[in-house]
LUMDOFI-602548 format. One line per 10 residues: number of its first residue (from 1); their letters; for each residue x, y, z of C-alpha. Coordinates in nm, 4 decimals. Layout:
NUM = a = X Y Z  ... .
END
This chain:
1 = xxxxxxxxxx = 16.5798 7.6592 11.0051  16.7569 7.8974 11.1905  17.0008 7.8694 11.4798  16.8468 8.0015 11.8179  17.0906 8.1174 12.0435  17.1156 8.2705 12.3720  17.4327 8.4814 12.5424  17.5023 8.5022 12.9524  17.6580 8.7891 13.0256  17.5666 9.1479 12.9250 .
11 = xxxxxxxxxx = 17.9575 9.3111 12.9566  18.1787 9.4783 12.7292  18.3384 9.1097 12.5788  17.9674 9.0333 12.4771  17.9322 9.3838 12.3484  18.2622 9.4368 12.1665  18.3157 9.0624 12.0369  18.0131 8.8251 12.0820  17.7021 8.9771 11.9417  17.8858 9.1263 11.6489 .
21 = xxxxxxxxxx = 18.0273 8.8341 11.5892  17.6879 8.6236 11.5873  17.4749 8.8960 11.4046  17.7396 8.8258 11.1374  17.6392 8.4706 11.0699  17.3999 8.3593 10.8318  17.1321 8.1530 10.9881  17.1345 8.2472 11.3246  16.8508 8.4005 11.5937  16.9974 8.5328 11.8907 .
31 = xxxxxxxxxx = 16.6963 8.4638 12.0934  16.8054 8.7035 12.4302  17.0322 8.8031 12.6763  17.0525 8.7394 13.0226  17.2221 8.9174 13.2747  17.1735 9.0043 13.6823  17.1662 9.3554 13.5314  16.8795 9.3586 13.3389  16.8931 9.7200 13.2281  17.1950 9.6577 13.0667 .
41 = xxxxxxxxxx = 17.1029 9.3562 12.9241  16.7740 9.5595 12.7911  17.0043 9.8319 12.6759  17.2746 9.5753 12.4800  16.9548 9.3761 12.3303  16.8198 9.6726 12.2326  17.1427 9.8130 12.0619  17.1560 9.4689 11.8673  16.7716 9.3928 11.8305  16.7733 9.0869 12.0198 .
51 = xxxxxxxxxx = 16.4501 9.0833 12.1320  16.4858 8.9294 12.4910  16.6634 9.0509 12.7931  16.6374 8.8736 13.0962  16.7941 8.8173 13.4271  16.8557 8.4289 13.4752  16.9846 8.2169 13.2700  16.7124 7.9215 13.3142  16.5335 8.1911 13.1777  16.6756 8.1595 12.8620 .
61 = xxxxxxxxxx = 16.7116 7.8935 12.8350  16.3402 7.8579 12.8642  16.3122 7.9829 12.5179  16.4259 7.6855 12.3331  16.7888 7.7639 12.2560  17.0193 7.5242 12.0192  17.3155 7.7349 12.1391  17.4300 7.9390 12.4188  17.7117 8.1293 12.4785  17.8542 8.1914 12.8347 .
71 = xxxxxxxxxx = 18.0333 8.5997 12.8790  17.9926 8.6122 13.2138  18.2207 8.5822 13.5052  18.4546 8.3056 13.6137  18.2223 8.2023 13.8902  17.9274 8.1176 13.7443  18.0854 7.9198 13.4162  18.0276 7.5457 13.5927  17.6476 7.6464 13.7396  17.5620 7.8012 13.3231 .
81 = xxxxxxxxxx = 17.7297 7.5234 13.1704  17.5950 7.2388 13.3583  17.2354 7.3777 13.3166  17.2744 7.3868 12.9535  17.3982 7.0755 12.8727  17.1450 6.8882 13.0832  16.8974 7.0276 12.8089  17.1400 6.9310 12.5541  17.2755 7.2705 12.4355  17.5371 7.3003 12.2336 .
91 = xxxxxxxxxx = 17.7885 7.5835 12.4557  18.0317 7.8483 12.3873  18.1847 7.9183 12.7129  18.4339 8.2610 12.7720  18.7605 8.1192 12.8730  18.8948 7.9948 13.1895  18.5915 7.6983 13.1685  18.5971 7.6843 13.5341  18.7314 7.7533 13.8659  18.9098 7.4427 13.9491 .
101 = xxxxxxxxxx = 19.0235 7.1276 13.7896  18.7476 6.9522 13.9445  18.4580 7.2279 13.7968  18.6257 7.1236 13.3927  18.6241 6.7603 13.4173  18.2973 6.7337 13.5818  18.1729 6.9743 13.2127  18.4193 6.7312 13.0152  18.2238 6.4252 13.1444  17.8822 6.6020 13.1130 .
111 = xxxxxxxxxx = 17.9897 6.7430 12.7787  18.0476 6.3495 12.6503  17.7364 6.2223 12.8057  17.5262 6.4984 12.6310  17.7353 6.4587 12.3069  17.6887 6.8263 12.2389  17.9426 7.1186 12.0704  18.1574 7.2742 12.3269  18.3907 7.5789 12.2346  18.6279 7.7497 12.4708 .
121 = xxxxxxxxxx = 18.6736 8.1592 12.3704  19.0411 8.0924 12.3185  19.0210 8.3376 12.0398  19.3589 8.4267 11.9545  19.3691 8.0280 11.7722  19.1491 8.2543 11.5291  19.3747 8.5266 11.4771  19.3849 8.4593 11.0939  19.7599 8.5516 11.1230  19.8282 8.2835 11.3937 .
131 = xxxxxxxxxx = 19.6283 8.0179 11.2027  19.8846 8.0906 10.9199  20.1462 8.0804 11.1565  20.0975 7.7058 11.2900  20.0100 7.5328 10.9131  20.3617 7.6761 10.8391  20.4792 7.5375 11.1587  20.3170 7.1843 11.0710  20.4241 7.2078 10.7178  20.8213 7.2326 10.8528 .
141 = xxxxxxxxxx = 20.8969 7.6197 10.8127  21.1106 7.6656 11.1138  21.1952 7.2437 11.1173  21.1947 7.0772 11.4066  21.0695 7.2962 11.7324  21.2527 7.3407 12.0071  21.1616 7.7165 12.1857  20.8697 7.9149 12.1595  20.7966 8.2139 12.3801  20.4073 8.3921 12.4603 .
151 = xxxxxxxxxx = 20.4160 8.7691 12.5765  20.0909 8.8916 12.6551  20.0362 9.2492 12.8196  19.7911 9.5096 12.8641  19.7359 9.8093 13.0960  19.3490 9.7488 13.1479  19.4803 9.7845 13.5772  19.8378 9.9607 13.5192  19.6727 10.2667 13.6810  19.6762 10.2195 14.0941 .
161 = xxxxxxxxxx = 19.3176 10.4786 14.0807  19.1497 10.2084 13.8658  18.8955 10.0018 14.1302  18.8376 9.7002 14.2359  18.7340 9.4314 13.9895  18.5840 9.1180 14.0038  18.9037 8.9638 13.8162  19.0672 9.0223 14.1168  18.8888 8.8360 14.3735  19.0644 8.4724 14.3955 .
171 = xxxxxxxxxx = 18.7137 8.3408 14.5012  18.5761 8.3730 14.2010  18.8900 8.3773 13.9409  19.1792 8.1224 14.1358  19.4300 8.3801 14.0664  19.5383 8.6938 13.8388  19.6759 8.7919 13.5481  19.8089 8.4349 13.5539  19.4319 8.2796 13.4713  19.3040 8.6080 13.2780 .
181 = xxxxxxxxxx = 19.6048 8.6066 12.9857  19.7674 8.2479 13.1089  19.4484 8.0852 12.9962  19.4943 8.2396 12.6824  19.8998 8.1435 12.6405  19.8934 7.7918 12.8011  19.6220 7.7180 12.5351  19.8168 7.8403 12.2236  20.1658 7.7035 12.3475  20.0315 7.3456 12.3428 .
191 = xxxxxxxxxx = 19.7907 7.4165 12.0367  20.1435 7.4976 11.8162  20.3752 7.2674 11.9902  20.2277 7.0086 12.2332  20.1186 6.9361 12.5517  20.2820 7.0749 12.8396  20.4361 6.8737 13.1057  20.5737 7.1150 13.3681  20.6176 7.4924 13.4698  20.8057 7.6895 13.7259 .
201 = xxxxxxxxxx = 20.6137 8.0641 13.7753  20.6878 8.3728 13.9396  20.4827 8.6429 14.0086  20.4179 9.0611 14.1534  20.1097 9.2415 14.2484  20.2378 9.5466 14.1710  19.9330 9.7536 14.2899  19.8829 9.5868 14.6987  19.5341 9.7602 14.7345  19.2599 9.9254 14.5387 .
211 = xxxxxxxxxx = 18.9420 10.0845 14.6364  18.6164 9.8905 14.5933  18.2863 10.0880 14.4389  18.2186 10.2555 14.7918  18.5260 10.3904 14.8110  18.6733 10.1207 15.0863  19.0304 10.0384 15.0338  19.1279 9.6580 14.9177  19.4170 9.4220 14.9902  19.4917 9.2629 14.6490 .
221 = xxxxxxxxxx = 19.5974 8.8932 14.6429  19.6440 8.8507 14.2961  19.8905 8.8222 14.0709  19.9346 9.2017 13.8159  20.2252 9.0579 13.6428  20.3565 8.6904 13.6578  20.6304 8.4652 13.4371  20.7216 8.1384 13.4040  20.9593 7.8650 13.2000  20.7917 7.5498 13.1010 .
231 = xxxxxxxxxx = 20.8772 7.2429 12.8736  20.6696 7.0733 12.6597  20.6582 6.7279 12.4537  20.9604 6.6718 12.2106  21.1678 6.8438 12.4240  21.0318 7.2265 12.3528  21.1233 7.5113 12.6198  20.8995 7.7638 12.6743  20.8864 8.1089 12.8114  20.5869 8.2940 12.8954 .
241 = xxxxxxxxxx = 20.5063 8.6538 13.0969  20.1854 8.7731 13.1407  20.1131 9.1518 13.2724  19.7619 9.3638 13.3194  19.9622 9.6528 13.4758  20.2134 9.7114 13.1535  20.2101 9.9912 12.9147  20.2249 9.8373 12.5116  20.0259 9.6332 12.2673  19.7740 9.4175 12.4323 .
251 = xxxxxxxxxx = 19.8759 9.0861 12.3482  20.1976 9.1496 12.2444  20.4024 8.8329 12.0768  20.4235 8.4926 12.0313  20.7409 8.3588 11.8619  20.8327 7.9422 11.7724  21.1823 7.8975 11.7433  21.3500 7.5718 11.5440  21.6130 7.4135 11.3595  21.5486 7.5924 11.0240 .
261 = xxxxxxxxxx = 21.3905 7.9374 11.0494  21.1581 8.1484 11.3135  20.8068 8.2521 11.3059  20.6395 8.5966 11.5393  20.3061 8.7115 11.5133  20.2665 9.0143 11.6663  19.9254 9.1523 11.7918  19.8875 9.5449 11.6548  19.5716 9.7685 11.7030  19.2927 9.8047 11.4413 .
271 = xxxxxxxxxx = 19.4448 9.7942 11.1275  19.3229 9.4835 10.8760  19.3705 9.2176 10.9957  19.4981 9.3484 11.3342  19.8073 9.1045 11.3514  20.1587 9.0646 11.1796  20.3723 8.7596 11.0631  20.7413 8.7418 11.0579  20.9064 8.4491 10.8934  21.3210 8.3645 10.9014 .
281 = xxxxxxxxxx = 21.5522 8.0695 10.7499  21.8653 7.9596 10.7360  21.8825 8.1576 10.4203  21.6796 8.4294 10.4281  21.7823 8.5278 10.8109  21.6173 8.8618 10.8772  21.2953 8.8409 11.0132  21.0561 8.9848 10.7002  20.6779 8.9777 10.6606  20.4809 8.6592 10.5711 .
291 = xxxxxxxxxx = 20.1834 8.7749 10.3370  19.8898 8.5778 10.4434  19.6951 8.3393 10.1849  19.3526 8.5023 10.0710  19.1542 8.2117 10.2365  19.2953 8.3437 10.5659  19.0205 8.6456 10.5885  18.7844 8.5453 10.3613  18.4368 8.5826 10.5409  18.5909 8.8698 10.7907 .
301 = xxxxxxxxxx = 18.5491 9.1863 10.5680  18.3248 9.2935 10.7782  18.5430 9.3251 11.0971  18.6274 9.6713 11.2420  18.8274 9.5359 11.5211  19.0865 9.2519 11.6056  18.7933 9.1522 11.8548  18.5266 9.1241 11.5742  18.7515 8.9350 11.3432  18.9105 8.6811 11.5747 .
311 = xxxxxxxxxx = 18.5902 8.6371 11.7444  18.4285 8.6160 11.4464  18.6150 8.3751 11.3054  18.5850 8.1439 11.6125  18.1997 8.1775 11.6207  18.1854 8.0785 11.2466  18.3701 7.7558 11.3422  18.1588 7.6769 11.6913  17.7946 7.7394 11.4265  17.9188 7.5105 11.1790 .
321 = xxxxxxxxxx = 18.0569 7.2293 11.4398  17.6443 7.2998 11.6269  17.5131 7.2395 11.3037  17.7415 6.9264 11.2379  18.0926 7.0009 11.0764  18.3710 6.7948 11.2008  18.5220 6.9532 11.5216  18.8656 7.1551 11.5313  18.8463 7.2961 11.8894  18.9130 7.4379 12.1546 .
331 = xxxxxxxxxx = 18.6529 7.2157 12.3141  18.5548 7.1557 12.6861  18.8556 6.9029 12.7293  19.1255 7.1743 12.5725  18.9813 7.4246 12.7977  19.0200 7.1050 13.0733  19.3944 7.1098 12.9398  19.4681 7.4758 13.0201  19.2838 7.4147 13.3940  19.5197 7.1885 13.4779 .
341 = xxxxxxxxxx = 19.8284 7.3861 13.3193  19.6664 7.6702 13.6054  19.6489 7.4357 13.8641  20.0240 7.3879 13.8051  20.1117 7.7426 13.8209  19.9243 7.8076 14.1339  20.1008 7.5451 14.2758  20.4783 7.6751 14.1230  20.3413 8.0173 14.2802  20.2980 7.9012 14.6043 .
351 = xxxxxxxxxx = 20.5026 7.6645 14.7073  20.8314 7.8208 14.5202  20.9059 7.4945 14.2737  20.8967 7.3546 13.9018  20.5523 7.1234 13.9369  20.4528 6.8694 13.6895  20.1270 6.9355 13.5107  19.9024 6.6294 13.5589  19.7988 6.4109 13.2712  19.4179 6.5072 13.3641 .
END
């Protein structure tokens, strides 16, 4: 029997990442699409051959879904999510999971009562590269841990003409480039080397105001560019900096320092399979190339992009866990973890101060 699933959200991210990466698995009906905008949700459906695009998301799910998966903005993640797992739907939701703390542990708790799948869209844990990257990690390659460092950029709002966006509005997001890429590096830093336990932030807007879709200027009160130290469990220091308004590869490195060697993957554009791996010892110093194991890509010849494979790999995981596989995450409570690692850097940004990230 196949797996019906539904999507929220008819933007680029479904586009580019979601939909190609469904259409790819065996076994599965994407049932519709929903969006507000239901001309482009008829005009994505059609592209795809779903045959269902709708408006509202009680819409869809309506149809009987086993599945949905949530690409729509930050705002409406709690309202989508709590609607589909009072029917008992198994959920993949876009990264951050919610506003505030209080929006991801109210979808924790109604995530154990339903006893359902949950996924988080932290897809860079399926960068077949990075997975490599943390079994050597686990299996002692650089020895014991003690520094990693997460540099994430892009230049999706370097240019001061580009408009307003809805990312920018800390009514619906909580903050900037902090939430958009932090997310995304809080959630890997503790995925390779353990929880974190505080974090001390600074931050720019680099670009103070923007013009909106009528042409009426903005005030910006987000975050473009923001950086901060952290430490983690076992004694593990941590840099991060996060930028939308930088020139360079988007999502540029993450490197784990320790004892006995390095390890850097490095994001690069769309050439198979769209990262790199860099290995060093004690007696082979020079960062060189680490070839990556055949199982690594198997399934993701049919990529194009570093979207379609890392997303592809992660929605392979989330339909095997909905269909009963044991679970590997990022569920509900990771993407829980990473809310309150937020909450903690909104609170370093504004009141000027390392700030202990609370146990939940």
């Amino acid at each position: 029997m196949s797996l019906r699933v539904g999507i929220v959200g008819a933007g680029l991210w479904t586009e580019r990442a979601h939909l190609p990466a469904f259409t790819h698995q065996p076994g599965v009906e994407i049932l519709g699409v929903a969006d507000p905008d239901v001309e482009r949700a008829r005009r994505l459906a059609g592209r795809f051959r779903v045959p269902r695009a709708v408006a509202d998301h009680r819409t869809l799910l309506d149809l009987g879904l086993d599945a949905l998966a949530i690409v729509a903005p930050d705002d409406v993640h709690h309202q989508v999510a709590a609607a589909a797992l009072d029917r008992g739907v198994a959920i993949l939701c876009e990264k951050p999971l919610g506003r505030t703390v209080e929006e991801t542990r109210d979808l924790v708790s109604q995530a154990e009562r339903a006893r359902v799948a949950t996924k988080i869209g932290f897809v860079f844990r399926y960068s077949p590269a990075l997975r490599h990257l943390r079994a050597l990690v686990r299996e002692g390659y650089v020895g014991r841990v003690h520094s990693l460092v997460v540099y994430s950029q892009n230049s999706q709002f370097m240019d001061p003409a580009a408009p307003f966006h809805w990312k920018m509005d800390p009514e619906r997001t909580g903050g900037g480039v902090f939430v958009e890429y932090g997310s995304h590096s809080l959630d890997l830093a503790r995925w390779i080397a353990g929880e974190i336990q505080e974090v001390c932030a600074n931050a720019r807007t680099v670009v103070p105001e923007r013009r909106e879709a009528g042409g009426q200027p903005r005030r910006i009160h987000v975050d473009d560019i923001c950086s901060w130290l952290a430490t983690q469990e076992h004694g593990v220091e941590s840099m991060f900096h996060a930028s939308w308004a930088s020139l360079g590869q988007p999502w540029g490195d993450l490197a784990v320092f320790g004892d006995r060697g390095a390890l850097v993957w490095r994001r690069r554009d769309d050439t198979w399979p769209f990262a790199e791996l860099y290995g060093a010892t004690a007696a082979a110093p020079t960062l060189s190339p680490v070839a990556l194991p055949v199982q690594a890509t198997a399934g993701l010849e049919w990529a194009t992009t570093w979207r379609e494979c890392f997303m592809g790999s992660l929605v392979r995981a989330f339909v095997a866990e909905v269909r009963g596989a044991p679970t590997e995450g990022p569920t509900f409570a990771d993407g829980h973890r990473a809310q309150l690692g937020l909450w903690a850097l909104a609170t370093s940004l504004a009141e000027r101060r390392w700030v202990p990230v609370p146990a939940n």
